[in-house]
N, CA, C and O atoms as CSV, one atom per row, in Angstrom:
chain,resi,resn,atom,element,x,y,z
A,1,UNK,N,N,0.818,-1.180,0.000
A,1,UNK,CA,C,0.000,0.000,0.000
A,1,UNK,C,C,0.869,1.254,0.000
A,1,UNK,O,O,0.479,2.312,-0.493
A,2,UNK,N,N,2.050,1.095,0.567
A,2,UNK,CA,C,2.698,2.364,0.728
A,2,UNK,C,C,3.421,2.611,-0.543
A,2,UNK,O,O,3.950,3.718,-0.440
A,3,UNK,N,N,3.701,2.040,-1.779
A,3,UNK,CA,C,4.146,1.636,-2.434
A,3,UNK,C,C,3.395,2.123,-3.305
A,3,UNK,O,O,4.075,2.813,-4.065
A,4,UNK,N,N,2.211,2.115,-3.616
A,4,UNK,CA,C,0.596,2.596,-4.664
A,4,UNK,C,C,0.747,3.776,-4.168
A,4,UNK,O,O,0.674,4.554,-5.119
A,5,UNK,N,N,0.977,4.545,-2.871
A,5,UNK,CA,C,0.613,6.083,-2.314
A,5,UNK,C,C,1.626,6.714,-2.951
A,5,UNK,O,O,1.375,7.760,-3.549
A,6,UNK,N,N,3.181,6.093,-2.929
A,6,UNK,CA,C,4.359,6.784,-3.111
A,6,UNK,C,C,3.867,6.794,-4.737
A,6,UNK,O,O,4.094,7.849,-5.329
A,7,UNK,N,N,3.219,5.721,-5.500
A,7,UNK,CA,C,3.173,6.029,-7.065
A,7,UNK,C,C,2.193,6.909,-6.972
A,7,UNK,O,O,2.662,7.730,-7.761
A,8,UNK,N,N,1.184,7.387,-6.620
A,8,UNK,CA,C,-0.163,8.138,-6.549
A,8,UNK,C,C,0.146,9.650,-6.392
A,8,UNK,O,O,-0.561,10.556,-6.834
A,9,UNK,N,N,1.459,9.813,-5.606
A,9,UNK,CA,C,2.096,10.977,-5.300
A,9,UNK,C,C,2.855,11.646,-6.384
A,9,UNK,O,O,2.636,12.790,-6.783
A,10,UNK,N,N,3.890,10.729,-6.888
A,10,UNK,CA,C,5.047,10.854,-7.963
A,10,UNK,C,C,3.718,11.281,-9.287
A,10,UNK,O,O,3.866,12.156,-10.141
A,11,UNK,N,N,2.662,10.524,-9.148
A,11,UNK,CA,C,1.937,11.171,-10.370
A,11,UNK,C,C,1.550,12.254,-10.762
A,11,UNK,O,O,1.933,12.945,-11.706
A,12,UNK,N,N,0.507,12.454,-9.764
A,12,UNK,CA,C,0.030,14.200,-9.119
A,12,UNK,C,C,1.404,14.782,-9.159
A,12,UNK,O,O,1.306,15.253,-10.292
A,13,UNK,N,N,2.310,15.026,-8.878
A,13,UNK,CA,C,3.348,16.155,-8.387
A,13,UNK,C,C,3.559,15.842,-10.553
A,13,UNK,O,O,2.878,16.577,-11.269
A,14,UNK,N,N,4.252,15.049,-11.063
A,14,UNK,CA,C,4.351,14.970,-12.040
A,14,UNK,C,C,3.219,15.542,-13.259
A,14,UNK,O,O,3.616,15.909,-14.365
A,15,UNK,N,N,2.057,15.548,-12.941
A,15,UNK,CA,C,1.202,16.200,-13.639
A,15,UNK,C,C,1.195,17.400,-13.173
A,15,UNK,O,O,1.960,18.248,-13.633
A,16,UNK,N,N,0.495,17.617,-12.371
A,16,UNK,CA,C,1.244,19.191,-11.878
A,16,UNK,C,C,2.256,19.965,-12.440
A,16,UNK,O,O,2.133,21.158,-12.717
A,17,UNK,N,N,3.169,19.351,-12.596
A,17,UNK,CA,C,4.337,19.978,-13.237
A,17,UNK,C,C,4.099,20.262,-14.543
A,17,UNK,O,O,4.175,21.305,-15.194
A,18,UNK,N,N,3.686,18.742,-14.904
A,18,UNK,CA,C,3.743,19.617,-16.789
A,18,UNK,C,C,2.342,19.974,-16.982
A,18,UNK,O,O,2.043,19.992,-18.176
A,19,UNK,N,N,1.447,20.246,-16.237
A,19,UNK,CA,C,0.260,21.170,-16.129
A,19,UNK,C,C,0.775,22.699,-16.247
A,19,UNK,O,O,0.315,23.436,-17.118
A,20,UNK,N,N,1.822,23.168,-15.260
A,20,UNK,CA,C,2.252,24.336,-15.183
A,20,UNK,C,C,2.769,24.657,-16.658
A,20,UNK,O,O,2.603,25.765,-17.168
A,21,UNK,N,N,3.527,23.405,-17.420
A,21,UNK,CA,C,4.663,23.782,-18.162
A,21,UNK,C,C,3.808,24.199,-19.484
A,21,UNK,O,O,4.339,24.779,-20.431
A,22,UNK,N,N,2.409,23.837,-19.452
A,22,UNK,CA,C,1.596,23.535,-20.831
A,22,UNK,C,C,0.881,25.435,-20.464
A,22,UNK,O,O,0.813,26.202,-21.424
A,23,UNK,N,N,0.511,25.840,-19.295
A,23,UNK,CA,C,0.074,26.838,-19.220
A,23,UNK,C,C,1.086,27.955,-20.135
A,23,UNK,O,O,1.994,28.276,-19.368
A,24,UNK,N,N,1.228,28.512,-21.196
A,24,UNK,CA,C,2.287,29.056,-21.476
A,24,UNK,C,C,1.470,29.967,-22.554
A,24,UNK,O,O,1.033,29.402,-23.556
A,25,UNK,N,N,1.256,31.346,-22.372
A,25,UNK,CA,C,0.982,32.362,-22.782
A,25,UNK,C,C,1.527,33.022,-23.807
A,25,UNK,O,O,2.468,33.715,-23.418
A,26,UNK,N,N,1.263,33.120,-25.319
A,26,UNK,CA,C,1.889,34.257,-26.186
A,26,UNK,C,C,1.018,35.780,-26.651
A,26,UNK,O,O,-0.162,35.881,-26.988
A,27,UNK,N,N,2.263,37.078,-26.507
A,27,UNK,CA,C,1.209,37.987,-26.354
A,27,UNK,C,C,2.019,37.850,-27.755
A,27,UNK,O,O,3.207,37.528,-27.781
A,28,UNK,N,N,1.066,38.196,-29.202
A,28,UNK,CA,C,1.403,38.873,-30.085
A,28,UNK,C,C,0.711,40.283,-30.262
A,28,UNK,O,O,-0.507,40.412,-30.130
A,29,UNK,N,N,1.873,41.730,-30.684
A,29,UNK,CA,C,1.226,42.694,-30.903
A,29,UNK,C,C,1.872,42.982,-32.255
A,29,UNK,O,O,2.999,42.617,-32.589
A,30,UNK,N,N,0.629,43.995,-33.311
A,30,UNK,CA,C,1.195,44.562,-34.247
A,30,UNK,C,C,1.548,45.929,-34.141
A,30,UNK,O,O,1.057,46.775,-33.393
A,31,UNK,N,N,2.319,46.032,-34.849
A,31,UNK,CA,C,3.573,47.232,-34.707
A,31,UNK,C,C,2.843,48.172,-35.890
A,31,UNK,O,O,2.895,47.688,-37.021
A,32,UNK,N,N,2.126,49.547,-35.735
A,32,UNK,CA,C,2.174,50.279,-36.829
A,32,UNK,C,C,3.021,50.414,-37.728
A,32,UNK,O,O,4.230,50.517,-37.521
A,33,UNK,N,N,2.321,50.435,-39.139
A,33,UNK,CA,C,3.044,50.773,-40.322
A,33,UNK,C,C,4.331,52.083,-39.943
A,33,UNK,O,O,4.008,53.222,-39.606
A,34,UNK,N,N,5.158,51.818,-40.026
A,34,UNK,CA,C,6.026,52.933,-40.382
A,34,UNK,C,C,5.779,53.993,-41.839
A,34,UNK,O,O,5.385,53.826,-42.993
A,35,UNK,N,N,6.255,55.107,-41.021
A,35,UNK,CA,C,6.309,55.989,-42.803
A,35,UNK,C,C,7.481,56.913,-42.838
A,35,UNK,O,O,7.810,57.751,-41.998
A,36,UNK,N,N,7.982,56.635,-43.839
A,36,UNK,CA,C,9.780,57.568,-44.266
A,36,UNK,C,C,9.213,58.151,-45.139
A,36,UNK,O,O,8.432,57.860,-46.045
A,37,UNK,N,N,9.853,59.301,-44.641
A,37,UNK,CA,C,9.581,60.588,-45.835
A,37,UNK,C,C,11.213,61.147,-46.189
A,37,UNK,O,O,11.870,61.938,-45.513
A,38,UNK,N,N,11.527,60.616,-47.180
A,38,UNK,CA,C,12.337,60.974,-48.026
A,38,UNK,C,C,12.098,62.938,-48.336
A,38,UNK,O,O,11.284,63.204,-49.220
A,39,UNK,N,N,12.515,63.670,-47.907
A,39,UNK,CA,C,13.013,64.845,-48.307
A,39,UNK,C,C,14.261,65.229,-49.193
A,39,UNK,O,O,15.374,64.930,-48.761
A,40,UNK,N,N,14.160,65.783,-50.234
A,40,UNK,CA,C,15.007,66.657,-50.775
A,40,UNK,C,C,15.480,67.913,-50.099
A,40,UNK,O,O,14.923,68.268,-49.060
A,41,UNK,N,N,16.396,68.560,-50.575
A,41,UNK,CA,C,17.179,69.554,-50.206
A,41,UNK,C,C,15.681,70.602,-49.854
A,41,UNK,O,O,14.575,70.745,-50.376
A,42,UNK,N,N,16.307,71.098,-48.846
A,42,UNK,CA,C,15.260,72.366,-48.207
A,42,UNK,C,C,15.300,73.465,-48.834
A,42,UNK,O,O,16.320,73.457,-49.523
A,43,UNK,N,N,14.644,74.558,-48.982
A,43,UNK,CA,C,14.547,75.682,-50.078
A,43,UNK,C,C,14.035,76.611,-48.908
A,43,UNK,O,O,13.224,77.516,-49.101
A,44,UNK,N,N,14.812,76.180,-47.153
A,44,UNK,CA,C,14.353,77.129,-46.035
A,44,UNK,C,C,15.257,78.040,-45.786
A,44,UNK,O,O,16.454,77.755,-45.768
A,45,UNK,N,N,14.706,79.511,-45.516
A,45,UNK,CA,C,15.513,80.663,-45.640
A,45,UNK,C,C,15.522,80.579,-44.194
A,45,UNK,O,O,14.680,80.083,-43.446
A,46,UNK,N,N,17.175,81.436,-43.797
A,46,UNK,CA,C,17.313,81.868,-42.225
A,46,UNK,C,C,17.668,83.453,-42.103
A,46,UNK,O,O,18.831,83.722,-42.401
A,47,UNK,N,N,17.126,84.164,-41.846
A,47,UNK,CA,C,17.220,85.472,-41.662
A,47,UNK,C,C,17.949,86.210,-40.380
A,47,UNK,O,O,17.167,86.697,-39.563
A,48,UNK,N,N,18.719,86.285,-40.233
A,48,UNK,CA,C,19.401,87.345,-38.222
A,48,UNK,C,C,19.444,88.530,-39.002
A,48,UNK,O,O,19.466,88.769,-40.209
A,49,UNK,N,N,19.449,89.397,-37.655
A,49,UNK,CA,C,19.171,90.715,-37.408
A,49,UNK,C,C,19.623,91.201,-36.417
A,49,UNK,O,O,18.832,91.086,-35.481
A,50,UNK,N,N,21.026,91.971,-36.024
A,50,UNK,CA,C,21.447,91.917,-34.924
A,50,UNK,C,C,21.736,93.627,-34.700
A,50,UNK,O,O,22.466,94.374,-35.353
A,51,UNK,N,N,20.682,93.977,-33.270
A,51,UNK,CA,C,20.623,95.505,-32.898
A,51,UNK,C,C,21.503,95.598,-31.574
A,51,UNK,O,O,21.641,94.695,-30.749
A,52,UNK,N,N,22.058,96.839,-31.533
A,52,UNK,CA,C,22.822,97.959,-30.752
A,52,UNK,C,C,21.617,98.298,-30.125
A,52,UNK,O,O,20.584,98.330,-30.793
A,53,UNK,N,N,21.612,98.606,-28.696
A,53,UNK,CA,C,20.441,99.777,-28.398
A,53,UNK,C,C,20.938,100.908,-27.450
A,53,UNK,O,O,21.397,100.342,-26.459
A,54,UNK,N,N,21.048,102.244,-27.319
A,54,UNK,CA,C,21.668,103.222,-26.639
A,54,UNK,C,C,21.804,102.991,-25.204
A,54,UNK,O,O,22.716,103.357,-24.462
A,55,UNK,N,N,20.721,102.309,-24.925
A,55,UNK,CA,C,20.703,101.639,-23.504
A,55,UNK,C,C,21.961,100.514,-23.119
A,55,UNK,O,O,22.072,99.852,-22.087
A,56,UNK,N,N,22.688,100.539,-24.089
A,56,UNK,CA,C,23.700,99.005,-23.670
A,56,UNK,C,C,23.176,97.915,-23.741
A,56,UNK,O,O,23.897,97.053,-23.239
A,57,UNK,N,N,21.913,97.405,-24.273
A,57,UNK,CA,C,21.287,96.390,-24.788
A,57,UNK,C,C,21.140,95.856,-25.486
A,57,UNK,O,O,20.198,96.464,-25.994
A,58,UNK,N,N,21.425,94.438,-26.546
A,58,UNK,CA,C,21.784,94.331,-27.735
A,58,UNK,C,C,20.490,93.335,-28.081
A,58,UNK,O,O,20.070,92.722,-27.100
A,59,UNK,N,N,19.851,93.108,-29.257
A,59,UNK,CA,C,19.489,92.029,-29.564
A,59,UNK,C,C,19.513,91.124,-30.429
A,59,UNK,O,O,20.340,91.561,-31.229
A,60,UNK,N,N,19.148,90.109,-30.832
A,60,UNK,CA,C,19.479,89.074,-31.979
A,60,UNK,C,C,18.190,88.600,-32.435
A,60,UNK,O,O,17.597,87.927,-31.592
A,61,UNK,N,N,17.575,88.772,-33.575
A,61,UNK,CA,C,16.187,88.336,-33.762
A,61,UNK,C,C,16.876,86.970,-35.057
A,61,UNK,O,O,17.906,87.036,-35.729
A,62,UNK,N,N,16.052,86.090,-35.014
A,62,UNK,CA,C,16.644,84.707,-36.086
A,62,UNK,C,C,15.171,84.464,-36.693
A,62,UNK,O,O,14.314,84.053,-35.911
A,63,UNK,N,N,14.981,84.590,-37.431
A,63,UNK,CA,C,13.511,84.280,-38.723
A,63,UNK,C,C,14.134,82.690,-39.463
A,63,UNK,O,O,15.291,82.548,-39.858
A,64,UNK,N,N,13.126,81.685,-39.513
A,64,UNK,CA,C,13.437,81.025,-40.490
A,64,UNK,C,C,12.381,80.523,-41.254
A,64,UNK,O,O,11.543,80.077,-40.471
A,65,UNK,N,N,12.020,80.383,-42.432
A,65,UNK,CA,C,11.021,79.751,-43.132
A,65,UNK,C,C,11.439,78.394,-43.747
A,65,UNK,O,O,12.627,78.298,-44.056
A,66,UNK,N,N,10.728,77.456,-43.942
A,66,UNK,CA,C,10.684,76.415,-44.521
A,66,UNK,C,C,10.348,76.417,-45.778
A,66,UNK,O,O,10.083,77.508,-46.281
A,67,UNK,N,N,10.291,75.505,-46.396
A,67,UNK,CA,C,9.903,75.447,-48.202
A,67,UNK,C,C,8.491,74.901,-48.104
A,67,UNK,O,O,8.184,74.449,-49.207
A,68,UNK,N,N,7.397,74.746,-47.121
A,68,UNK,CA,C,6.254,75.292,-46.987
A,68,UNK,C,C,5.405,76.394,-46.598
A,68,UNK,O,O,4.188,76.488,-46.762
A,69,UNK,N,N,6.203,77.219,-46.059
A,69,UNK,CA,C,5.829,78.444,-45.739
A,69,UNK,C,C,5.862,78.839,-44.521
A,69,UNK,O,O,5.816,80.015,-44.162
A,70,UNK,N,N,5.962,77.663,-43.659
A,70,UNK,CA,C,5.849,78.145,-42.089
A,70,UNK,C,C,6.936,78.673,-41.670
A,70,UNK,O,O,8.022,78.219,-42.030
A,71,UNK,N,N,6.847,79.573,-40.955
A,71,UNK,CA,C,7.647,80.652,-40.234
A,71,UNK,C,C,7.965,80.583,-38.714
A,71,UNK,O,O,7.073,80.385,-37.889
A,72,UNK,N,N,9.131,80.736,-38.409
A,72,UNK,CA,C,9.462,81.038,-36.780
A,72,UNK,C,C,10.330,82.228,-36.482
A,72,UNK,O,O,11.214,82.738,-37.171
A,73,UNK,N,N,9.887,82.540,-35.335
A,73,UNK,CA,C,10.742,84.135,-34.983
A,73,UNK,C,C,11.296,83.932,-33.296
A,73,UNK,O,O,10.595,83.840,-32.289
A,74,UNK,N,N,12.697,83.903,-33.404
A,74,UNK,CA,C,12.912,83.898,-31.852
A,74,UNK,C,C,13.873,85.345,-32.031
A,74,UNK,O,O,14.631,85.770,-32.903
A,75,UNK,N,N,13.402,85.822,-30.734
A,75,UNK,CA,C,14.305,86.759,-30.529
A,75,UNK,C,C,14.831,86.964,-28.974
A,75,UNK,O,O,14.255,86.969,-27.886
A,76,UNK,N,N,16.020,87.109,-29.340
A,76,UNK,CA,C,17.279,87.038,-27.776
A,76,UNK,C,C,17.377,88.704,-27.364
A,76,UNK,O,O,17.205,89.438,-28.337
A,77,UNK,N,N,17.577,89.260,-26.326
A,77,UNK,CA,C,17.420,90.317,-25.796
A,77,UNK,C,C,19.166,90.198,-24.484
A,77,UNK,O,O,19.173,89.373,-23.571
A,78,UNK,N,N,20.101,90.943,-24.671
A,78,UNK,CA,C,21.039,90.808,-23.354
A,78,UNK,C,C,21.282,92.371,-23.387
A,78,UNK,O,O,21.312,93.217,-24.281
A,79,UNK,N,N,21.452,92.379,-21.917
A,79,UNK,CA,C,21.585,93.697,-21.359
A,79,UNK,C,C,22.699,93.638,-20.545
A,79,UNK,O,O,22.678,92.830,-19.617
A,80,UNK,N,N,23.660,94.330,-20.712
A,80,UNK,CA,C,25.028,94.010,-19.582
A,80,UNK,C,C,24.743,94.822,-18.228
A,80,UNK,O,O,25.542,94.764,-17.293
């Protein structure tokens, strides 16, 4: 009898085991399309502008446009 328990045991623990091993989860995800945009040479202008002011204040204004039209304006301001 002790002999049938010890096999009854070795079974269960053995199923068990490859019970766990069969549980085995795959996540598949899809990855959005990528998109490359090949650009040619830019046709974007950069403009500076650099002021004196009587006050001892100087500034630097930088314009640049793109070869669509959009525009940016930063301008730097130092005062000693």
């Amino acid at each position: 009898m002790r002999k049938s328990l010890l096999a009854a045991a070795a079974f269960l623990t053995l199923a068990g085991a490859s019970g766990a091993i069969a549980q085995t989860t795959v996540i598949e995800r899809d990855a959005p399309d990528r998109v490359v945009v090949d650009r040619g040479p830019s046709a974007s202008s950069t403009t500076v502008e650099r002021r004196e002011h009587s006050d001892g204040c100087s500034s630097k204004t930088v314009t640049k446009e793109n070869d669509v039209g959009d525009r940016k304006t930063v301008t730097k301001e130092n005062c000693d």
